[in-house]
C-alpha positions as CSV (number, residue, x, y, z in Angstrom):
1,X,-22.1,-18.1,-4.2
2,X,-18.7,-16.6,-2.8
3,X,-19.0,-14.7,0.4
4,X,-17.0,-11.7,-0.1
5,X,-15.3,-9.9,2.6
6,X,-14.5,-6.1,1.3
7,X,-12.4,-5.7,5.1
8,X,-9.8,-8.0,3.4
9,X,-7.5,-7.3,0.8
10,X,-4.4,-8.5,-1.1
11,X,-1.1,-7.4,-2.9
12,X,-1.2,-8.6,-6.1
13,X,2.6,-9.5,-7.1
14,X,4.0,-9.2,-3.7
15,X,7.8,-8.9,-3.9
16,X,9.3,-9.8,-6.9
17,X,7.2,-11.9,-9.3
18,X,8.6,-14.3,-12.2
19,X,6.6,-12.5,-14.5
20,X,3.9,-9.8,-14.4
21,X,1.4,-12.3,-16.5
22,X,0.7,-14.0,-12.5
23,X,-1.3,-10.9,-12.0
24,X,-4.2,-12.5,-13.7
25,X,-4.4,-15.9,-11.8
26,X,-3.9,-13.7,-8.9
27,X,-6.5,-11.7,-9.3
28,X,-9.1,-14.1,-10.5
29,X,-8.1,-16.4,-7.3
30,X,-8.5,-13.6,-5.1
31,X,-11.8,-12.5,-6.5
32,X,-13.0,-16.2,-6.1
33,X,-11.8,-16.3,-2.7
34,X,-13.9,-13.4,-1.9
35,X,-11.2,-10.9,-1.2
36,X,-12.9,-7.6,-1.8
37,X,-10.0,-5.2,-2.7
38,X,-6.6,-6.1,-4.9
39,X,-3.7,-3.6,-4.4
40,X,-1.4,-3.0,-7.0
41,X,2.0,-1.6,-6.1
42,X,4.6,0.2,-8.4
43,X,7.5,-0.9,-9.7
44,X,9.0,0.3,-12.8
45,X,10.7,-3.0,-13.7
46,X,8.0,-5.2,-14.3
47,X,5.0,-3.5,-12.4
48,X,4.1,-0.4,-14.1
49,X,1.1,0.7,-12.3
50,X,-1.3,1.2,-15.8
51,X,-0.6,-1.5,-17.1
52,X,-1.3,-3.7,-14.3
53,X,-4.5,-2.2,-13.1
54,X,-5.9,-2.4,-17.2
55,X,-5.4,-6.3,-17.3
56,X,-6.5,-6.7,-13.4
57,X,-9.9,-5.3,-14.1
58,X,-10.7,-7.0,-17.1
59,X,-10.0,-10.3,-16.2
60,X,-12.4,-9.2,-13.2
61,X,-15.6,-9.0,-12.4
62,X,-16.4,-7.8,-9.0
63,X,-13.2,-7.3,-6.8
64,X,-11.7,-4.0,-6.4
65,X,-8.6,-2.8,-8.0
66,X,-6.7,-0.1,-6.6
67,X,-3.2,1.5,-6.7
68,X,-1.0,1.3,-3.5
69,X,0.3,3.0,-4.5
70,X,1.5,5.2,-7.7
71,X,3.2,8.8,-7.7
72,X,1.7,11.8,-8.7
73,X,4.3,13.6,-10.0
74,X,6.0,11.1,-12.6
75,X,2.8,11.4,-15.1
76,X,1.2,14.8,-15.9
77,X,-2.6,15.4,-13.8
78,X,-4.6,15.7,-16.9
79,X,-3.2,11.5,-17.7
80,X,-3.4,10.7,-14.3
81,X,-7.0,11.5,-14.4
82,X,-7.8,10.2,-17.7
83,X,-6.2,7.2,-16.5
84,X,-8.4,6.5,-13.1
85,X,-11.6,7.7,-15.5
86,X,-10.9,5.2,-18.1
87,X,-10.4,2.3,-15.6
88,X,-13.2,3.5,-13.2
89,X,-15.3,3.3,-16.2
90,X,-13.8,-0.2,-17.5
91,X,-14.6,-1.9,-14.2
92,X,-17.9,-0.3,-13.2
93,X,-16.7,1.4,-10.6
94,X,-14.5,-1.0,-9.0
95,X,-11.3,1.2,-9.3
96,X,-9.4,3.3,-6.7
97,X,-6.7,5.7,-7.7
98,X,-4.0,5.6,-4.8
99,X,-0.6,7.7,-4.3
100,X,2.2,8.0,-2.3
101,X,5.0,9.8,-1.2
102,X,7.3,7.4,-2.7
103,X,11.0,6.9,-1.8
104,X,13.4,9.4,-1.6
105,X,16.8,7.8,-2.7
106,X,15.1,6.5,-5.6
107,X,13.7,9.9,-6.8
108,X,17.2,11.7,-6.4
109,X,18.9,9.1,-8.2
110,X,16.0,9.3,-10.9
111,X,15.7,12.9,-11.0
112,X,12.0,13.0,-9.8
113,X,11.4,15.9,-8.0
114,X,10.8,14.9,-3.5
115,X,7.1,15.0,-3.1
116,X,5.8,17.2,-0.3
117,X,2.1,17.2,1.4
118,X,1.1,20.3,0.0
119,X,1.6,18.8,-3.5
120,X,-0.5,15.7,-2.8
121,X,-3.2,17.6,-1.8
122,X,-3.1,20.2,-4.6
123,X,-3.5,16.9,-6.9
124,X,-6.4,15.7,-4.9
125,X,-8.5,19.4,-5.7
126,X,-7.2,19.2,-9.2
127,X,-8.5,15.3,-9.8
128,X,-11.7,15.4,-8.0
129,X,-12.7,18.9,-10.2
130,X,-11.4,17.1,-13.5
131,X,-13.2,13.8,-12.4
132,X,-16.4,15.8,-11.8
133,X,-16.0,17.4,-15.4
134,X,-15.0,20.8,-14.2
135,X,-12.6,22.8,-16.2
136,X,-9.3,23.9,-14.2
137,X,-8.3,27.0,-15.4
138,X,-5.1,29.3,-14.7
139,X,-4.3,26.6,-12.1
140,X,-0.9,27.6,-10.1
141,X,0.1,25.7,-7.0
142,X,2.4,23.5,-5.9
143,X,1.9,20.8,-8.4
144,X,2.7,23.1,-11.3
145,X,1.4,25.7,-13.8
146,X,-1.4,24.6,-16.2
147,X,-3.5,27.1,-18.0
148,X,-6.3,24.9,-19.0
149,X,-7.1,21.4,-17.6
150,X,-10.2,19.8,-18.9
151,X,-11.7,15.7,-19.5
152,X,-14.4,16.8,-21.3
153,X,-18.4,17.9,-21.1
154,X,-20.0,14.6,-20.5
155,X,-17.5,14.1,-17.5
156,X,-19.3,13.5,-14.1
157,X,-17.6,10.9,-11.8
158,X,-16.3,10.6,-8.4
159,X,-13.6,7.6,-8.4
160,X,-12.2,6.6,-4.8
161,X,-8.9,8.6,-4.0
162,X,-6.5,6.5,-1.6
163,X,-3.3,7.8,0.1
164,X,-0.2,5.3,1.5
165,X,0.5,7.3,4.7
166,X,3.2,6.9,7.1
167,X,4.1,10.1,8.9
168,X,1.8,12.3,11.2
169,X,1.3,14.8,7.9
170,X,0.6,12.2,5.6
171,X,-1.9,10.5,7.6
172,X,-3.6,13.8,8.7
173,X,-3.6,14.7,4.9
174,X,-5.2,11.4,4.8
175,X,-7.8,12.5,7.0
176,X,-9.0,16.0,5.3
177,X,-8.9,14.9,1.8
178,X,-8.5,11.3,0.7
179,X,-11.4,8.6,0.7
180,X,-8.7,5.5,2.2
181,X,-5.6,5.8,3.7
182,X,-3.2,2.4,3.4
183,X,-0.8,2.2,6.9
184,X,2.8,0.7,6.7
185,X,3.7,-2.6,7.2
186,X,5.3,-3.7,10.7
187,X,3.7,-0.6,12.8
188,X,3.5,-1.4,16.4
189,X,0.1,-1.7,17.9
190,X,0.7,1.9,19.5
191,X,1.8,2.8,16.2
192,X,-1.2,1.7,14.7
193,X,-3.8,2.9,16.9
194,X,-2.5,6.5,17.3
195,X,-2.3,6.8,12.9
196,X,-6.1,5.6,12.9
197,X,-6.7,8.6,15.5
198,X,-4.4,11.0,13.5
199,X,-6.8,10.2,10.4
200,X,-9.6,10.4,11.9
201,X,-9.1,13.2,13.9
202,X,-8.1,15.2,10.9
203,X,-11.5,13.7,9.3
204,X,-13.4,15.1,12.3
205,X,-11.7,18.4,12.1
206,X,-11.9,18.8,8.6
207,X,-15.8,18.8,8.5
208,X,-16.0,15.0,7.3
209,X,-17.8,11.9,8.7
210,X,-14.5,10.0,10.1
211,X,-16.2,6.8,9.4
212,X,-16.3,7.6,5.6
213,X,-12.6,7.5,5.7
214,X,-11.3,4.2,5.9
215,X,-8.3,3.2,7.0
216,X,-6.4,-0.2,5.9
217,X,-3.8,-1.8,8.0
218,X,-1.5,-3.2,5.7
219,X,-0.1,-6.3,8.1
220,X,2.3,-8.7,6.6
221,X,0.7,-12.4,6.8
222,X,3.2,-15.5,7.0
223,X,1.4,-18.3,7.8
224,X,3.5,-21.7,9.0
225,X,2.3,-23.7,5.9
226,X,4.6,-21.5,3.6
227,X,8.1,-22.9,3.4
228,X,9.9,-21.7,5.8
229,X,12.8,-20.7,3.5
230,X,9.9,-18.2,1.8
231,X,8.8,-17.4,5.3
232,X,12.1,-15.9,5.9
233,X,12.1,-13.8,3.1
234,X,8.5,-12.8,3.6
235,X,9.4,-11.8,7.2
236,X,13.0,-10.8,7.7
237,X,14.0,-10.5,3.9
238,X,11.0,-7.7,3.6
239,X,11.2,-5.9,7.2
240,X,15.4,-5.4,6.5
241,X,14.5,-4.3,3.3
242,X,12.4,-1.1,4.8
243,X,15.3,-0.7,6.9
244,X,17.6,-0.6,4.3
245,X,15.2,2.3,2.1
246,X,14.1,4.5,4.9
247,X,14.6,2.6,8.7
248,X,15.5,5.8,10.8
249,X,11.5,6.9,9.7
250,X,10.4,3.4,10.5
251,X,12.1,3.2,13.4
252,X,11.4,6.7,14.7
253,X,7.6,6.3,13.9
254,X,7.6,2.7,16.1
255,X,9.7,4.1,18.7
256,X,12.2,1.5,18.2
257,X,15.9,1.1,19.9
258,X,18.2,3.3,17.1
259,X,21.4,1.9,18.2
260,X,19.6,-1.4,17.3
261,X,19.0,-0.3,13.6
262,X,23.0,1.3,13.7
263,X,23.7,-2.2,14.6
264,X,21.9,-3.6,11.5
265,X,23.6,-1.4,9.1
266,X,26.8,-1.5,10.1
267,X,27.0,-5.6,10.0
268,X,29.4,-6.8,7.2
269,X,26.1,-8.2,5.2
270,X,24.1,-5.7,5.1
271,X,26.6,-3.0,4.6
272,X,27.8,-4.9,1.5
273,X,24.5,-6.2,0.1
274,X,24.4,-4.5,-3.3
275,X,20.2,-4.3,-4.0
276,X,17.1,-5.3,-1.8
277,X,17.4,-7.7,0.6
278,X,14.0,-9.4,-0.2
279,X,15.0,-10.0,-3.6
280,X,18.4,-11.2,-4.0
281,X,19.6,-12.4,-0.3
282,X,19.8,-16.4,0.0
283,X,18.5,-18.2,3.0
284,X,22.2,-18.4,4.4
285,X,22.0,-14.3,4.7
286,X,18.8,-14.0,6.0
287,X,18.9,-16.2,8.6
288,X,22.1,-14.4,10.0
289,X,20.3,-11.0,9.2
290,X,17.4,-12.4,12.0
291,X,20.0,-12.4,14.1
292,X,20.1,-8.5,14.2
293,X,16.3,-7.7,14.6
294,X,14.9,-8.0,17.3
295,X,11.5,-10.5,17.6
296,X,9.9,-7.6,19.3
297,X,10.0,-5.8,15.5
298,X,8.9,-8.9,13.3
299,X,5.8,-9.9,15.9
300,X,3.8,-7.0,14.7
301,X,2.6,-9.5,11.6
302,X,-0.2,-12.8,11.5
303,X,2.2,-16.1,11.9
304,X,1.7,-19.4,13.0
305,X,-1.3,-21.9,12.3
306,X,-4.8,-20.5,10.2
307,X,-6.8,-19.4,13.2
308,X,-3.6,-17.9,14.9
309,X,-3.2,-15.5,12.2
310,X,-6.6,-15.0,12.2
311,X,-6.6,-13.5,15.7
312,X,-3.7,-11.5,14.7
313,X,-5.6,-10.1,12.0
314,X,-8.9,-9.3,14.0
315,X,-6.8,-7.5,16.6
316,X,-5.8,-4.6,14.3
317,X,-9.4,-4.1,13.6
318,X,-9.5,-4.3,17.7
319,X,-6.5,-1.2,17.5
320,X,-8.9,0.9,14.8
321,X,-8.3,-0.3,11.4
322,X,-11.7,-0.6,9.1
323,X,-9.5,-3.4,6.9
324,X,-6.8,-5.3,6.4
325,X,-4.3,-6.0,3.9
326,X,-2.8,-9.1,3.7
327,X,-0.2,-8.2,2.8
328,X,3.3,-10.4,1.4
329,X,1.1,-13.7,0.4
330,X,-0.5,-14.6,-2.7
331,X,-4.5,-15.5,-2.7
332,X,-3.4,-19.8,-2.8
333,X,-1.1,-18.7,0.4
334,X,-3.7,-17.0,2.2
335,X,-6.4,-19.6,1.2
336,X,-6.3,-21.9,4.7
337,X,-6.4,-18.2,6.8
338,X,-9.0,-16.7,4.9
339,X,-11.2,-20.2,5.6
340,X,-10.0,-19.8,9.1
341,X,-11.4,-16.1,8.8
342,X,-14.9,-16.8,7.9
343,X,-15.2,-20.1,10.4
């Protein structure tokens, strides 16, 4: 019989897969492996987030599968909710509907409107009263103007809502509303522990039981038996990519040097690289981009041998974290640190 640790989970697809048909290998090795939670991320090349989660839990049988994370705003409430009702329903209640903020650049150049807190937690009243069969009618706030939101009569269930958090009003959002909150990958320890207060807190003051929030560190894990040319991109190629998308919040949130990350995006690479650096840089350009970040940013991840990234990955449970992510690695990579885990 598989022990299953529900404190653990993967991202299904890290990165940029070959083709989205590895999802189910993925999944069914991480289920076998005992992972309790798969996270699905979103993106609209080959990752579209319904699609994913459809074929995840039905080549499943006991893992969960949720979505880390989707936005609200690019699919109206009343399919968003028929969408986590059909698929909570589909995997017996192994389904988690997660959203986000989402990336800024990306939504001007797309023409999605900037989502703001007060939105996201509109969405969460107006899910959990369509989820528990209630009719929303006349609804005006800041997600919109609907006159009559409905699932249906025979309507009563109450599917995990999940939140991707990274500033101090996400994560409090996190804490007042939303059933999980997913962390950022490479937070500092400090980092780390003060967002599990900031949930928690917000839990506490919100009237709820902070312990039936839980909050999952989402820690990139690169352990020394993958290539080291894939270690690179796992490590470097993935932390200068958030730099690239949104490093002044990154950096300001860690406390980081800024004349560091100024540094970084004035070199002649990166100012030139056309795209994500974790998808299209070579080894060649990734080893000089290590060269401007600093080891101080990339320790705050589980490297080396099985049981040293198994001490890594305790320690943010040490800092606050109810589970971790492992995040970057697919289930066969993270097979000798998940043995390591349970020895």
């Amino acid at each position: 019989m598989t022990t299953v640790n529900p404190e653990l989970g993967f991202y299904a697809l890290a990165g940029q897969p070959e083709s989205p048909r590895d999802l189910i290998e993925e999944v069914r090795t991480g289920e076998a492996m005992g992972l309790g939670t798969a996270f699905l991320s979103e993106r609209y090349n080959q990752k579209e987030i319904c699609t994913l989660s459809g074929a995840a839990g039905a080549v499943t049988d006991s893992i969960r599968i949720a979505t880390a994370c989707t936005n609200h705003n690019t699919r109206h409430p009343i399919v968003t909710a028929g969408y986590a009702l059909t698929m909570h329903g589909m995997t017996g209640g192994r389904f988690v509907l997660g959203i986000g903020r989402g990336i800024v650049p990306m939504q001007k150049a797309y023409g999605i409107p900037p989502i703001t807190t007060a939105q996201m937690e509109d969405f969460v009243g107006v899910t959990r009263k369509l989820l528990a069969g209630e009719p929303v009618m006349g609804h005006d706030g800041p997600i919109g103007s609907y006159p009559f939101l409905h699932l249906g009569p025979n309507v009563i269930d109450e599917v995990p809502l999940m939140l991707v958090a990274f500033g101090p009003n996400s994560l409090a959002l996190g804490g007042r509303v939303f059933d999980e909150v997913v962390l950022h990958t490479y937070f500092s320890d400090e980092t780390t522990e003060r967002a599990v207060k900031t949930v928690k807190q917000a839990a506490e003051q919100a009237g709820r039981n902070p312990d039936d929030v839980k909050v999952w560190s989402c820690f990139a894990t690169i352990g020394d038996h993958i290539p080291e040319d894939k270690r690179l991109m796992k490590s470097v190629g993935r932390l200068a990519t958030y730099l690239q998308g949104y490093g002044d919040l990154l950096v300001n949130t860690n406390g980081w040097d800024k004349a560091i990350l100024e540094r970084f995006r004035a070199d002649e690479v990166v100012s030139t690289f056309q795209g994500g650096i974790d998808v299209k840089a070579t080894t060649e350009q990734l080893e000089h981009i290590a060269s401007l970040i600093p080891d101080e940013w990339l320790s705050y991840s589980a490297t080396g041998s099985p049981d040293q990234c198994v001490a890594s990955i305790r320690h943010q449970m040490d800092l606050g974290c109810d589970g971790v992510i492992l995040h970057g690695a697919t289930p066969t990579e993270l097979a000798p640190i998940v043995e390591a885990y349970r020895k």
